[in-house]
C-alpha positions as a LaTeX table, in Angstrom:
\begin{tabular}{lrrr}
\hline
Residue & $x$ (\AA) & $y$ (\AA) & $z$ (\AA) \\
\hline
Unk1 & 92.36 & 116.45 & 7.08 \\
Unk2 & 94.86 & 118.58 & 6.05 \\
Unk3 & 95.03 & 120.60 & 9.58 \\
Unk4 & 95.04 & 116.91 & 11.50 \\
Unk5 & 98.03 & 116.06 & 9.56 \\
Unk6 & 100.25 & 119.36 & 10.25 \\
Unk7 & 99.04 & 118.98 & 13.75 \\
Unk8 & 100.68 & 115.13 & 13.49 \\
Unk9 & 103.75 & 116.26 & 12.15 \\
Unk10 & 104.18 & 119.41 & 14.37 \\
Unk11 & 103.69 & 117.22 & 17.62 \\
Unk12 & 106.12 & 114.73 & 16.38 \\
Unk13 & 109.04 & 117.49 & 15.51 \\
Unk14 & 108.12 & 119.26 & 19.06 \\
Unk15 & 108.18 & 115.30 & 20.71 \\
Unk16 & 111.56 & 114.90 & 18.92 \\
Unk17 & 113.52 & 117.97 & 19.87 \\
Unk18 & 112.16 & 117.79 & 23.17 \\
Unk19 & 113.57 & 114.20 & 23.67 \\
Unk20 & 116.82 & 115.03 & 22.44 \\
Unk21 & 117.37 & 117.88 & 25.29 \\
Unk22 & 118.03 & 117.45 & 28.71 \\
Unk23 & 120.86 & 116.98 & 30.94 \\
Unk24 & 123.85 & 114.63 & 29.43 \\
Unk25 & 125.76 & 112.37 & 32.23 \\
Unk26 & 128.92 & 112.44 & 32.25 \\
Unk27 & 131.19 & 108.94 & 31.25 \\
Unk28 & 133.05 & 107.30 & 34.48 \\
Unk29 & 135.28 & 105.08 & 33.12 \\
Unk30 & 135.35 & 102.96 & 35.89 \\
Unk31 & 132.15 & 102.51 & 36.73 \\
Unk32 & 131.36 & 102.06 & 32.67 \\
Unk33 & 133.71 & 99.08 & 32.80 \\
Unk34 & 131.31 & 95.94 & 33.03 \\
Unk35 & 132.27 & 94.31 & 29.99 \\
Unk36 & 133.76 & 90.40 & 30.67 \\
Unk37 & 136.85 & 90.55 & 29.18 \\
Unk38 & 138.73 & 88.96 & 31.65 \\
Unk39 & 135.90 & 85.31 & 31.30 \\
Unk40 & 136.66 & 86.00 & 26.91 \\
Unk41 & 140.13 & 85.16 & 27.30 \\
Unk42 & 140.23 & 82.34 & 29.17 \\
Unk43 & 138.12 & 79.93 & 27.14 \\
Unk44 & 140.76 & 79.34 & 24.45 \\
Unk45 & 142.36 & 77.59 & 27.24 \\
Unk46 & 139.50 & 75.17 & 27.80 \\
Unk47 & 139.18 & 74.46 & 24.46 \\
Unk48 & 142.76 & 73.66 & 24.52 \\
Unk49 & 142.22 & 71.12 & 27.41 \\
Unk50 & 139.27 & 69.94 & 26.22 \\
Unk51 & 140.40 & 68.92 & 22.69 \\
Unk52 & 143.37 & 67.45 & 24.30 \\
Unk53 & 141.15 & 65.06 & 26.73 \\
Unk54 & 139.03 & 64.26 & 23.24 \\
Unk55 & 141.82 & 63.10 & 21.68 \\
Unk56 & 143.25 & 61.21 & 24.88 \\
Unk57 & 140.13 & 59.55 & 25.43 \\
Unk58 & 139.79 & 59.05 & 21.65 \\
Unk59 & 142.84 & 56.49 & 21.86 \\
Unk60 & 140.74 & 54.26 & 23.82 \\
Unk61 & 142.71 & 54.74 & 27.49 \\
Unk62 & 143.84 & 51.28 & 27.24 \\
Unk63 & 147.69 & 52.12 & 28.84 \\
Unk64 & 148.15 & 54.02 & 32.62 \\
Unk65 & 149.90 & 56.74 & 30.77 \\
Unk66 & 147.14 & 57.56 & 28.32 \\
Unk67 & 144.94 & 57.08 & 31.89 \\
Unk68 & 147.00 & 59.64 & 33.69 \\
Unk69 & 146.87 & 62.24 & 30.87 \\
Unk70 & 143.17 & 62.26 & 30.49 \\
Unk71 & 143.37 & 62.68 & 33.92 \\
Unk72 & 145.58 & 65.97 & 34.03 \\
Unk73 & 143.07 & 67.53 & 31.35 \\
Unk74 & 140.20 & 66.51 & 33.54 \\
Unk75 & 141.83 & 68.29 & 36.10 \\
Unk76 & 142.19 & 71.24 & 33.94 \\
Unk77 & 138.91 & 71.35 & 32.72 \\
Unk78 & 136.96 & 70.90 & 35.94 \\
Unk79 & 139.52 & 73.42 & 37.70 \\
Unk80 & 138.51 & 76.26 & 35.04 \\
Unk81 & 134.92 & 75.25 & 35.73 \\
Unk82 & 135.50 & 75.94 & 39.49 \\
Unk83 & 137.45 & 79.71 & 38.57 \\
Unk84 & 134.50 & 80.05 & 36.30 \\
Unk85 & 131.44 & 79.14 & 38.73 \\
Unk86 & 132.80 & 80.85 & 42.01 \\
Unk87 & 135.47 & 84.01 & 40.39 \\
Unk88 & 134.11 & 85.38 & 37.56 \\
Unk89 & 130.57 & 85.51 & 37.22 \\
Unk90 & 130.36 & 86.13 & 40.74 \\
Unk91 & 132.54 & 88.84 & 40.49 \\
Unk92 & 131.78 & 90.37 & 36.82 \\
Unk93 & 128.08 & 90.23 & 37.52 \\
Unk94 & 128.72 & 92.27 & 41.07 \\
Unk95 & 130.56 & 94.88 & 38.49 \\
Unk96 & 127.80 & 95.18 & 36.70 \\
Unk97 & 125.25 & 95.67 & 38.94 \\
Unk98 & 127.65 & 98.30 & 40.49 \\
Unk99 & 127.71 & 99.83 & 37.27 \\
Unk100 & 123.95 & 99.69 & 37.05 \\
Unk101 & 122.83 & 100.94 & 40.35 \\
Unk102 & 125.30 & 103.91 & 39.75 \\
Unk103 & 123.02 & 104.66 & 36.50 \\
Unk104 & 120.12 & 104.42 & 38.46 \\
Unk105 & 121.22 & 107.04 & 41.26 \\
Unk106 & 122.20 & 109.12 & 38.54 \\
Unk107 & 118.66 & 109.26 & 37.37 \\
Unk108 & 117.00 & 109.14 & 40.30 \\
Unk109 & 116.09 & 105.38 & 40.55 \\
Unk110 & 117.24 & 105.01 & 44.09 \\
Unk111 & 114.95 & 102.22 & 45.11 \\
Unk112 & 115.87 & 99.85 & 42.27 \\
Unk113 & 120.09 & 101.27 & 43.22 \\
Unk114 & 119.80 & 100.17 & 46.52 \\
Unk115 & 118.33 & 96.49 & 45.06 \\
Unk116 & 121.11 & 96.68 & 42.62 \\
Unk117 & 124.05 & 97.19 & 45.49 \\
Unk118 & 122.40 & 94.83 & 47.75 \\
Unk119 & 122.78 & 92.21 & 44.52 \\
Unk120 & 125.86 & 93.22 & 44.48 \\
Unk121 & 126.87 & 92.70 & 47.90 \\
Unk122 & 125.69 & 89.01 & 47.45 \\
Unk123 & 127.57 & 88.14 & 44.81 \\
Unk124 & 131.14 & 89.86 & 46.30 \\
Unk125 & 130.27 & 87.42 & 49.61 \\
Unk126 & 129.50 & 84.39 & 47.28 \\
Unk127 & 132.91 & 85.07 & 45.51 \\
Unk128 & 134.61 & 85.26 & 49.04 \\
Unk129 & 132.94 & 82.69 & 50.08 \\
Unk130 & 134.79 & 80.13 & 47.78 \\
Unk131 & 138.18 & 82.58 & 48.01 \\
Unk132 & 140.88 & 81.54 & 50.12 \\
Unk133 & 141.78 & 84.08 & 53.41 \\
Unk134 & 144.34 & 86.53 & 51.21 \\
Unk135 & 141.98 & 86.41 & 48.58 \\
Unk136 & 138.99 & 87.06 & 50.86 \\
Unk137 & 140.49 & 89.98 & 52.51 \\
Unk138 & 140.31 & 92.07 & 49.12 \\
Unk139 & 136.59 & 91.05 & 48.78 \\
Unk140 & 135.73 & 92.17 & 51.83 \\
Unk141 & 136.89 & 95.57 & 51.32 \\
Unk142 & 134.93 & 95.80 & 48.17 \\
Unk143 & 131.82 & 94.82 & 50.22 \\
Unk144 & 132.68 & 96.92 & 53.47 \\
Unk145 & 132.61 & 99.98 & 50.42 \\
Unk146 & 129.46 & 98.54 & 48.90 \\
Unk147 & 127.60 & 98.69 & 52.07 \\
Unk148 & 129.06 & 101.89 & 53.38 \\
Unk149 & 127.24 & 103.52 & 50.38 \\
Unk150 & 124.43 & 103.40 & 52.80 \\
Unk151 & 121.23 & 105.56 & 52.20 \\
Unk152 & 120.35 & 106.46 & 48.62 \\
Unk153 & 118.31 & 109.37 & 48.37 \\
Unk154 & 118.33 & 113.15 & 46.77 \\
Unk155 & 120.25 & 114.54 & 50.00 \\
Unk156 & 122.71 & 111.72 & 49.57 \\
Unk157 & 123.07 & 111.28 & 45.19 \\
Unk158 & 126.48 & 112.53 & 44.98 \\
Unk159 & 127.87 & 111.06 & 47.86 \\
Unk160 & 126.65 & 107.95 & 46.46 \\
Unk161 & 127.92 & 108.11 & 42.78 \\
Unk162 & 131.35 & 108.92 & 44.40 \\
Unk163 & 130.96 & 106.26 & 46.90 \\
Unk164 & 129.97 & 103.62 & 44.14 \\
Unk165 & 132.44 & 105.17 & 41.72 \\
Unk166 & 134.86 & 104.39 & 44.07 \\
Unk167 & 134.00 & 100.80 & 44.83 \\
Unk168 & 133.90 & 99.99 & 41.08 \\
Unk169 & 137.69 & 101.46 & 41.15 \\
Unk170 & 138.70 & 99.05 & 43.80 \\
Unk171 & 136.98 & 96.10 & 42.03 \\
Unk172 & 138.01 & 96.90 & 39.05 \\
Unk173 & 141.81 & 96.83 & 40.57 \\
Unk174 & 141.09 & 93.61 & 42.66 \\
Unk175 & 140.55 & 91.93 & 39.35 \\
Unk176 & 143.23 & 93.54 & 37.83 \\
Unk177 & 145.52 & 92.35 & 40.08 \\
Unk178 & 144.02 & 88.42 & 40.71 \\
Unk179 & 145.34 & 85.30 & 38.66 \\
Unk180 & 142.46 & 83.18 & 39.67 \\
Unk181 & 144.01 & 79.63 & 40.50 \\
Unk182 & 142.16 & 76.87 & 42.46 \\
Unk183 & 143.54 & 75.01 & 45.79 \\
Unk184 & 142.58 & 72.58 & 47.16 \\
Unk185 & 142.15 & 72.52 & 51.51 \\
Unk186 & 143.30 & 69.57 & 53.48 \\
Unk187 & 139.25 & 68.51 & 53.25 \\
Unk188 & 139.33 & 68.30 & 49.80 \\
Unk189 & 137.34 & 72.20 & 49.51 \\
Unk190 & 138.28 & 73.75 & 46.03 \\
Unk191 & 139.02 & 77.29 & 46.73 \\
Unk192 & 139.61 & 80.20 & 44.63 \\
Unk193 & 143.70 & 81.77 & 45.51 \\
Unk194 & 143.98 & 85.04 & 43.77 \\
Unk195 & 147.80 & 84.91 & 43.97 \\
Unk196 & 147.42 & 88.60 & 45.21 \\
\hline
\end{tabular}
């Protein structure tokens, strides 16, 4: 009993140790940055707007002007909606599956990377998609660098991580630099201006 026990224990201290070796990856700051930030601090605002159409609808929208101000806030409300739906989860969730697929080539997961970029790929189009032309060029750059990352394989790992390292980069600066605002076409299409 006594031998099955010290066996136990030894296996589990050699398990340990052996878990706690290995190579360590080194942090990319860029491609680390997938957090959503950028969605956090804009839902004071709807609140804001939102309260403010309570309490206009609250006094019972009996006059034009109480009309017209519940009006503006609708505006407001359904306008952040729009930024929210077709900017940023579009484009946050293509920075994180950047971010993930760029783990995954780091540890040799290239099949589930090359899902991951393809994902992301999607999501950059369905954010141009609703983006107005100046806003659509910059999206189309990050996807033109998403799909030039091309094959993902051992012969090709670093060239990827530098590849995808970059392309988080240039996202990450695209949304730096983008005050997401809707307008609206002359056939009534909300789109996404970036105010680039």
């Amino acid at each position: 009993m006594r031998r099955a026990v010290m066996f136990t224990v030894l296996a589990s201290v050699a398990l340990l140790l052996t878990s706690c070796g290995g190579n360590e990856v080194a942090w990319n700051a860029d491609i680390e940055k997938a957090g959503f930030k950028e969605m956090d601090d804009t839902f004071p605002a709807l609140r804001d707007a939102m309260t403010e159409l309570d309490e206009t609808i609250n006094r019972r929208i009996s006059s034009s002007r109480y009309k017209t101000e519940a009006l503006e806030d609708y505006k407001v409300i359904t306008e952040f909606v729009d930024v929210l739906q077709f900017y940023y989860l579009p484009v946050l969730n293509a920075r994180a599956m950047i971010s993930r697929a760029y783990r995954e080539v780091e540890l040799g997961m290239y099949a589930e990377a090359v899902e991951d970029i393809s994902n992301a790929v999607d999501l950059v189009n369905k954010a141009a998609l609703k983006s107005t032309e100046s806003t659509r060029i910059g999206f189309d750059k990050v996807k033109d660098s998403l799909i030039n990352v091309g094959e993902v394989s051992d012969a090709t790992r670093e060239t990827s991580l530098v590849k995808l390292s970059n392309t988080a980069k240039m996202l990450n600066i695209l949304i730096e630099q983008i005050n997401p605002m809707i307008v609206t076409t002359e056939e009534g299409e909300s789109l996404i201006d970036g105010q680039l």
